[in-house]
C-alpha positions in Angstrom: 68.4 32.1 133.5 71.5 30.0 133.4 71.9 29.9 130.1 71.7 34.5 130.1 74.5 34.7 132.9 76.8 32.6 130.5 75.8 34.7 127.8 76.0 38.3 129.8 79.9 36.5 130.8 81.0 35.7 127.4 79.8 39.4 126.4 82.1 40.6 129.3 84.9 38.5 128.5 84.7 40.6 124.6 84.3 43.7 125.9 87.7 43.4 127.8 89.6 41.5 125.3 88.3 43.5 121.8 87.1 46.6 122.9 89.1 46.9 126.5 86.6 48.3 128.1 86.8 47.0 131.8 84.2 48.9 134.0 81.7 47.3 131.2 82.8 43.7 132.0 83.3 44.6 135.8 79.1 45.3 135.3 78.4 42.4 132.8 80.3 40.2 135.2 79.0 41.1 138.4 75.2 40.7 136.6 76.0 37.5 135.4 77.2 36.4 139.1 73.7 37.3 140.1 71.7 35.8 138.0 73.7 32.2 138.3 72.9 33.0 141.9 69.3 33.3 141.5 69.0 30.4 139.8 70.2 28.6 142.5 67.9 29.7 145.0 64.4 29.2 142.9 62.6 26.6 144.4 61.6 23.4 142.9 64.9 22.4 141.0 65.8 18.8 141.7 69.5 18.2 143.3 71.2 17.4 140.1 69.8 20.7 138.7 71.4 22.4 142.1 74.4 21.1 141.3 74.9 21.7 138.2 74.0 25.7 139.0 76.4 26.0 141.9 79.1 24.6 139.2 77.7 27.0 136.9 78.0 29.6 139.9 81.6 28.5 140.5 83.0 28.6 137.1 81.5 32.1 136.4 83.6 33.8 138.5 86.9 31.9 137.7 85.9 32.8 134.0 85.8 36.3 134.9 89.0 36.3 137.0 90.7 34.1 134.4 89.8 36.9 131.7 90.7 39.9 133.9 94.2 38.5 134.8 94.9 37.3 130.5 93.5 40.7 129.1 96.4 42.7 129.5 98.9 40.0 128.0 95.7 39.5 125.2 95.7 43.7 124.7 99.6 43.7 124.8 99.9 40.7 122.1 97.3 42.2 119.8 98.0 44.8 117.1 96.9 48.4 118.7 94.4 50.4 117.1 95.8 53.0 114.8 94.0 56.6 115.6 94.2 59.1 113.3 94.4 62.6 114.8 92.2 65.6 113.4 95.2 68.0 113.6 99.2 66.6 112.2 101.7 68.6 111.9 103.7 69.0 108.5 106.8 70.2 107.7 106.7 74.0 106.5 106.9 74.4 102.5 109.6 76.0 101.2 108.1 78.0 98.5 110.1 79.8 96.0 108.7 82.7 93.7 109.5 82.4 89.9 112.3 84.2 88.7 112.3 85.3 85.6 115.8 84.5 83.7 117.5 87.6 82.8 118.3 88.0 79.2 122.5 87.0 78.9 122.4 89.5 76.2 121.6 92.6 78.3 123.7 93.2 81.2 124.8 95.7 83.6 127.4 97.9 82.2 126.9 96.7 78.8 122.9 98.7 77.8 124.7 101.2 75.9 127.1 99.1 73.9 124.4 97.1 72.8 122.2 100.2 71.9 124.7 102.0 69.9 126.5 99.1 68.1 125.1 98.0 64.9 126.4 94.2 65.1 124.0 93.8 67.5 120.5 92.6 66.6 117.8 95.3 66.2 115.7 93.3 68.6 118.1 92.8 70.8 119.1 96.9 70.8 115.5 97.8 71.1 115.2 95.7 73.9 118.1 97.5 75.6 116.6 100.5 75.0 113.5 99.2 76.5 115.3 99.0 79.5 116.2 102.5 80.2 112.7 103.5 80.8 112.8 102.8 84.7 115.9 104.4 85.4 117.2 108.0 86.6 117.3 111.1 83.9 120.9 112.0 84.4 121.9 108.3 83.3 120.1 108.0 80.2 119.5 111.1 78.8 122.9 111.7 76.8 122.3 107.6 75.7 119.1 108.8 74.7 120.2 111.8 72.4 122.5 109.6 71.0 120.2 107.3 69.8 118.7 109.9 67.8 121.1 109.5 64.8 120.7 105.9 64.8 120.3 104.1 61.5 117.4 102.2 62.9 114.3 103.7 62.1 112.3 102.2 65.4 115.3 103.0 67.4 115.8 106.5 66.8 111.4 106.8 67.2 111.5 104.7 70.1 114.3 107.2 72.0 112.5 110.6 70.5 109.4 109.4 72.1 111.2 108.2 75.4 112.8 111.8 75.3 109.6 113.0 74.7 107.7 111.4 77.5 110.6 112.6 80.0 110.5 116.4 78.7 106.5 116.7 79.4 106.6 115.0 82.7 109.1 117.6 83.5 107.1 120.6 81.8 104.3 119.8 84.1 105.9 119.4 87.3 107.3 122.8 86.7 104.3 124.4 86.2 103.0 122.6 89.2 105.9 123.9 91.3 105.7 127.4 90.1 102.4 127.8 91.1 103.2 126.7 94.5 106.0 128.9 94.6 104.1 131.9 93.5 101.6 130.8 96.2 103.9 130.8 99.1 105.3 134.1 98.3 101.8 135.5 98.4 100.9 133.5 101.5 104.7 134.5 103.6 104.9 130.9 103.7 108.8 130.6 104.6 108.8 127.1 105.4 106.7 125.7 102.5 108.8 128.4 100.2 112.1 126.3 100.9 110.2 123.2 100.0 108.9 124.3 97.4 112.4 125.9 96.0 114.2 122.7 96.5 111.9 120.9 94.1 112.0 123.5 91.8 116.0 123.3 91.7 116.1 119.6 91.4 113.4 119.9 88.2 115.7 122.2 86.8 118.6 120.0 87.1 116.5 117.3 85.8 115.8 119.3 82.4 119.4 120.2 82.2 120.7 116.4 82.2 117.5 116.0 79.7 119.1 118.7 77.2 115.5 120.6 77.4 114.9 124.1 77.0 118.1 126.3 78.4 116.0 129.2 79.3 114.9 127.1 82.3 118.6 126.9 83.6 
């Protein structure tokens, strides 16, 4: 039974000192105390036996207070645990979308140069033309017609089809506005008949700036 309460003491002296855990060596303490008490009070031990428990019984407790007064200075000397959070936080990414290079050959201000001149590359001219396909009527149209004379075979099909393209979109949106036009003036719509005028003027201007048909103007 001695021999347990020095073993429940040394296991509360390591749970304070490793694992700092001092309501566990407060309970393995306080057992140890009473079982080095027991001891003591069996019957039948001899007086040299009874001595050596009540040292045993003594020393216990020093060895607990002794361990409860170095484990902070043990805790502060050691290295501290290193706990690794679930959640960090990280510095936001600054993430850039790829931007295509702009050809040096084709700038602003400079398309229809490179279209019409013949010491420019034919790729280079085609690509140019290329490029008018996105924008407005009124600002490529007479380019367009232009191009038509070209030397360059491709060139002059590429701009007749681009011409085209343009001529039939604006066909069928007049047809589609006429109808609606007719339809209001059958319906009294006055409202909807302004609308629907307005587009039809702005069509018209459209096929002007395209050189289409001049009956529509």
């Amino acid at each position: 039974m001695t021999l347990l309460a020095l073993v429940l003491d040394s296991l509360a002296m390591l749970a304070l000192v490793k694992y700092e855990q001092i309501a566990l060596f407060w309970e393995l303490h306080l057992l140890a105390t009473a079982l080095a008490t027991l001891s003591v009070s069996l019957p039948g031990h001899r007086w040299q036996d009874r001595l050596l428990h009540i040292g045993i019984f003594l020393i216990i407790p020093f060895l607990g207070l002794l361990a409860f007064t170095a484990g902070p200075w043990v805790i502060h000397v050691l290295p501290a645990r290193r706990i690794i959070p679930v959640f960090e936080s990280v510095p936001p990414l600054l993430v850039q979308m790829p931007r295509k290079p702009r050809d040096p050959q084709i700038r602003h201000g400079q398309t229809g140069r490179l279209i019409l001149s013949s010491r420019v590359p034919d790729h280079v001219r085609m690509k140019a033309l290329l490029s008018l396909q996105d924008m407005p009527t009124r600002h490529t149209s007479g380019l367009l017609r232009d191009s038509l004379g070209d030397t360059l075979d491709d060139l002059r099909l590429l701009a007749y089809g681009m011409l085209e393209q343009r001529e039939k979109a604006l066909a069928s949106q007049l047809q589609i506005q006429l109808e609606r036009y007719q339809e209001t003036i059958e319906q009294h719509d006055e409202v909807r008949h302004a609308s629907v005028a307005r587009n039809l003027e702005e069509i018209y201007w459209k096929m002007i700036y395209q050189n289409g048909p001049r009956r529509y103007a």
